[in-house]
Backbone as a ProteinNet text record, in pm:
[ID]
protein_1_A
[PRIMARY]
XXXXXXXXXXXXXXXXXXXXXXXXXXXXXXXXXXXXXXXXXXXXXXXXXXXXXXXXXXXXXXXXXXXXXXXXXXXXXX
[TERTIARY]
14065.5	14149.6	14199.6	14129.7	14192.4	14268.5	14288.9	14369.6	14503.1	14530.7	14627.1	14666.5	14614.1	14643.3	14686.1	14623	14649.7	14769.5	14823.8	14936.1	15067.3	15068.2	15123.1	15158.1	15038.1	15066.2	15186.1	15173.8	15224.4	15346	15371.1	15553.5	15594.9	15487.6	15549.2	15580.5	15521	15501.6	15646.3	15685.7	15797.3	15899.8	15927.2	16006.1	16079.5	15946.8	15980	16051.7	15999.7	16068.5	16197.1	16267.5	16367	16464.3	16339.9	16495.5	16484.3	16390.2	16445.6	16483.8	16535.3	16626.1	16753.9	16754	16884.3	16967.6	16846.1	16905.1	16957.2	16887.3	16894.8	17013.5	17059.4	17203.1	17323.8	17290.7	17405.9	17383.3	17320.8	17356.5	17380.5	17353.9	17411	17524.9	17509.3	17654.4	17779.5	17791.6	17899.8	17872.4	17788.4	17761.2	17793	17770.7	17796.5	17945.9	18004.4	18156.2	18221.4	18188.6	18262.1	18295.3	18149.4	18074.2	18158.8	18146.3	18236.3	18329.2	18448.7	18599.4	18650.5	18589.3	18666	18552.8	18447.8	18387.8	18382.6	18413.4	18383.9	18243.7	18169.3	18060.7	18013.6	17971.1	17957.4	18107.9	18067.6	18220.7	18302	18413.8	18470.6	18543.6	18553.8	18614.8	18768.7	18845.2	18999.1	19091.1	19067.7	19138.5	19086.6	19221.1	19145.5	19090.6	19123.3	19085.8	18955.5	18897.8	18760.3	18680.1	18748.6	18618.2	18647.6	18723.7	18684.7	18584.3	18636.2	18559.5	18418.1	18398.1	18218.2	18183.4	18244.6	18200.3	18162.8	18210.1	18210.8	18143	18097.1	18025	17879.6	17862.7	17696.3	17684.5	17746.6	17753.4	17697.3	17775.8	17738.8	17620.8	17568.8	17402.4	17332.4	17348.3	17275.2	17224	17359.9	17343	17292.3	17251.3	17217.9	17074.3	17048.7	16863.9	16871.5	16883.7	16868	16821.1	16922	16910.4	16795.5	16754.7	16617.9	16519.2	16497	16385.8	16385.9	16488.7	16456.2	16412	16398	16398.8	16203.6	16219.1	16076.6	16004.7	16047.4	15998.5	15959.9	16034.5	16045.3	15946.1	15936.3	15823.5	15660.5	15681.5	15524.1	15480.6	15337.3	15304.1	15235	15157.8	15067.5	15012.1
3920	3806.7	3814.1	3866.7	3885.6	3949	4070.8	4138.4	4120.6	4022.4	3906.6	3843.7	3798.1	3687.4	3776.9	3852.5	3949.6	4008.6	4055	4084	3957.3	3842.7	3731.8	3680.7	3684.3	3644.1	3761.9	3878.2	3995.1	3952.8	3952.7	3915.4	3793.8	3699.2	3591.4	3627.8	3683.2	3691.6	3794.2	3895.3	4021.1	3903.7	3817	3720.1	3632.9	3569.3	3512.4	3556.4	3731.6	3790.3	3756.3	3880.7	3847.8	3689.3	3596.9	3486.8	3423.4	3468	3501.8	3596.6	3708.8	3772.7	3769	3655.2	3672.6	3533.9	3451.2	3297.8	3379.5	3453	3534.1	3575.5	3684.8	3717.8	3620.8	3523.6	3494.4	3347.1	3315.6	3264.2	3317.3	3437.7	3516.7	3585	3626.8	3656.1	3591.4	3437.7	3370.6	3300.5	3247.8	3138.6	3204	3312.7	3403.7	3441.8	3505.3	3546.2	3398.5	3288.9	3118.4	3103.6	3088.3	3077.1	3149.6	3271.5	3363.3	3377.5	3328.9	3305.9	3184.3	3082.9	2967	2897.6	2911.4	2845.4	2913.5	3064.2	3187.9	3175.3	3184.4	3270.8	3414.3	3459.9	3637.3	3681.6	3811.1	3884.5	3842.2	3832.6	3758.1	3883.5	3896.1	3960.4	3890.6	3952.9	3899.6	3919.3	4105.2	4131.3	4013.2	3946	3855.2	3920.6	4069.1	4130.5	4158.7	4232	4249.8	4088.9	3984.1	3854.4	3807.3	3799.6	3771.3	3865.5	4051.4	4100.7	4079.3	4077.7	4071.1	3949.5	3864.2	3770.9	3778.1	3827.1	3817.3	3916.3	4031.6	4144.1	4045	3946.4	3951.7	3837.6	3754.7	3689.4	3741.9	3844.4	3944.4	3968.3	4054.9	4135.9	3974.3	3895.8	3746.4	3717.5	3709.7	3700	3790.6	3908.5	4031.8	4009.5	3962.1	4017.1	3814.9	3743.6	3623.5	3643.1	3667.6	3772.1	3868.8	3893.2	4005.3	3948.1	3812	3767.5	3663.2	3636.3	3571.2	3671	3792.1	3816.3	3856.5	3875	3883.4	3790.3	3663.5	3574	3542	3588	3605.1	3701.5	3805	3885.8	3821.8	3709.5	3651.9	3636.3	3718.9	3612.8	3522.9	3434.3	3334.6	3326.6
16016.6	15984.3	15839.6	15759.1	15577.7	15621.3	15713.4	15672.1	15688.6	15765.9	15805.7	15734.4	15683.6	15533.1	15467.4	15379.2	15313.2	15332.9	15394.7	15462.9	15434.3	15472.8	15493.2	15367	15253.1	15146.7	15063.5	15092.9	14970.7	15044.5	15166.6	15229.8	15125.9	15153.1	15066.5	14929.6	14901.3	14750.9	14725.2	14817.1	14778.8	14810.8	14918.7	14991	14835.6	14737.3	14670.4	14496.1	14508.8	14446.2	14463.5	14623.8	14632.2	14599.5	14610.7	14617.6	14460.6	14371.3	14213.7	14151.5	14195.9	14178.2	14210.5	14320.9	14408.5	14289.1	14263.9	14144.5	14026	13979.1	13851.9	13818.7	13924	13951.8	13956.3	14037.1	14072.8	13943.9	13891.8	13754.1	13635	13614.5	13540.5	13530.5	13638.5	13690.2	13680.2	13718.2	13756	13676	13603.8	13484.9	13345.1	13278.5	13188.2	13162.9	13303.5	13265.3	13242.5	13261.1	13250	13134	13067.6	12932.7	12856.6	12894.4	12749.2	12724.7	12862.7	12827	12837.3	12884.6	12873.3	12725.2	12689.7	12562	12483	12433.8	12359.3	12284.8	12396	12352	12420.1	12309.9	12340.9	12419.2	12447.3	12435.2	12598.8	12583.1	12711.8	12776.9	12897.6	12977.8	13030.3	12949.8	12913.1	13036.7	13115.6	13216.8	13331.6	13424.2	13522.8	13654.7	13698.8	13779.7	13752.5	13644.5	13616.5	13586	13574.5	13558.3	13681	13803.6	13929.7	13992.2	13964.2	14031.8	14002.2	13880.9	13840.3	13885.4	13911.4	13976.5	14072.5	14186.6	14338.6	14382.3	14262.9	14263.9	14283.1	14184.4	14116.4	14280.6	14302.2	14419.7	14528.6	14576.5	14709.6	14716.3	14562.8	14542.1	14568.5	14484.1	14496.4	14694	14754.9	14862.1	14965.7	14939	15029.8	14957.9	14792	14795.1	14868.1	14874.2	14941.9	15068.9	15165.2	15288.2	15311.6	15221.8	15259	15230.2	15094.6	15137.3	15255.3	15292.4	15431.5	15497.2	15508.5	15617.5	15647.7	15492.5	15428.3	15521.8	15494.6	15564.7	15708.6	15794.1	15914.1	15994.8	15846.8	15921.7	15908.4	15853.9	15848.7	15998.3	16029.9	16132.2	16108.1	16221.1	16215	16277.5
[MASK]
++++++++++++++++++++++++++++++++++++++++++++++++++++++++++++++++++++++++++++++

């Protein structure tokens, strides 16, 4: 039976990685490029093709490690 738990907890635990990595990103990401060209702080990304794309870049990764710790999750049994 530990070894069950044991098991159950490390999913949780990689699960909850993923979904602070997935916050991390996508506030950094999309909160940062805002920050630096519309308030000038730190260096701003001027071209508008490169501050949408990095945007929608850090978004995607956000949403795919999101996606995996769900899925993390799913593999718990009980």
């Amino acid at each position: 039976m530990a070894g069950k738990n044991a098991r159950n907890e490390a999913l949780k635990l990689i699960a909850s990685w993923f979904n602070g990595a997935s916050l991390t990103i996508a506030g950094a990401g999309v909160a940062l490029p805002i920050l630096s060209r519309y308030l000038d702080i730190g260096t701003a990304i001027w071209r508008p093709e490169l501050f949408w794309n990095s945007i929608v870049i850090c978004i995607g990764c956000a949403v795919i490690l999101h996606l995996l710790g769900q899925y993390m999750v799913g593999a718990i049994n009980d």
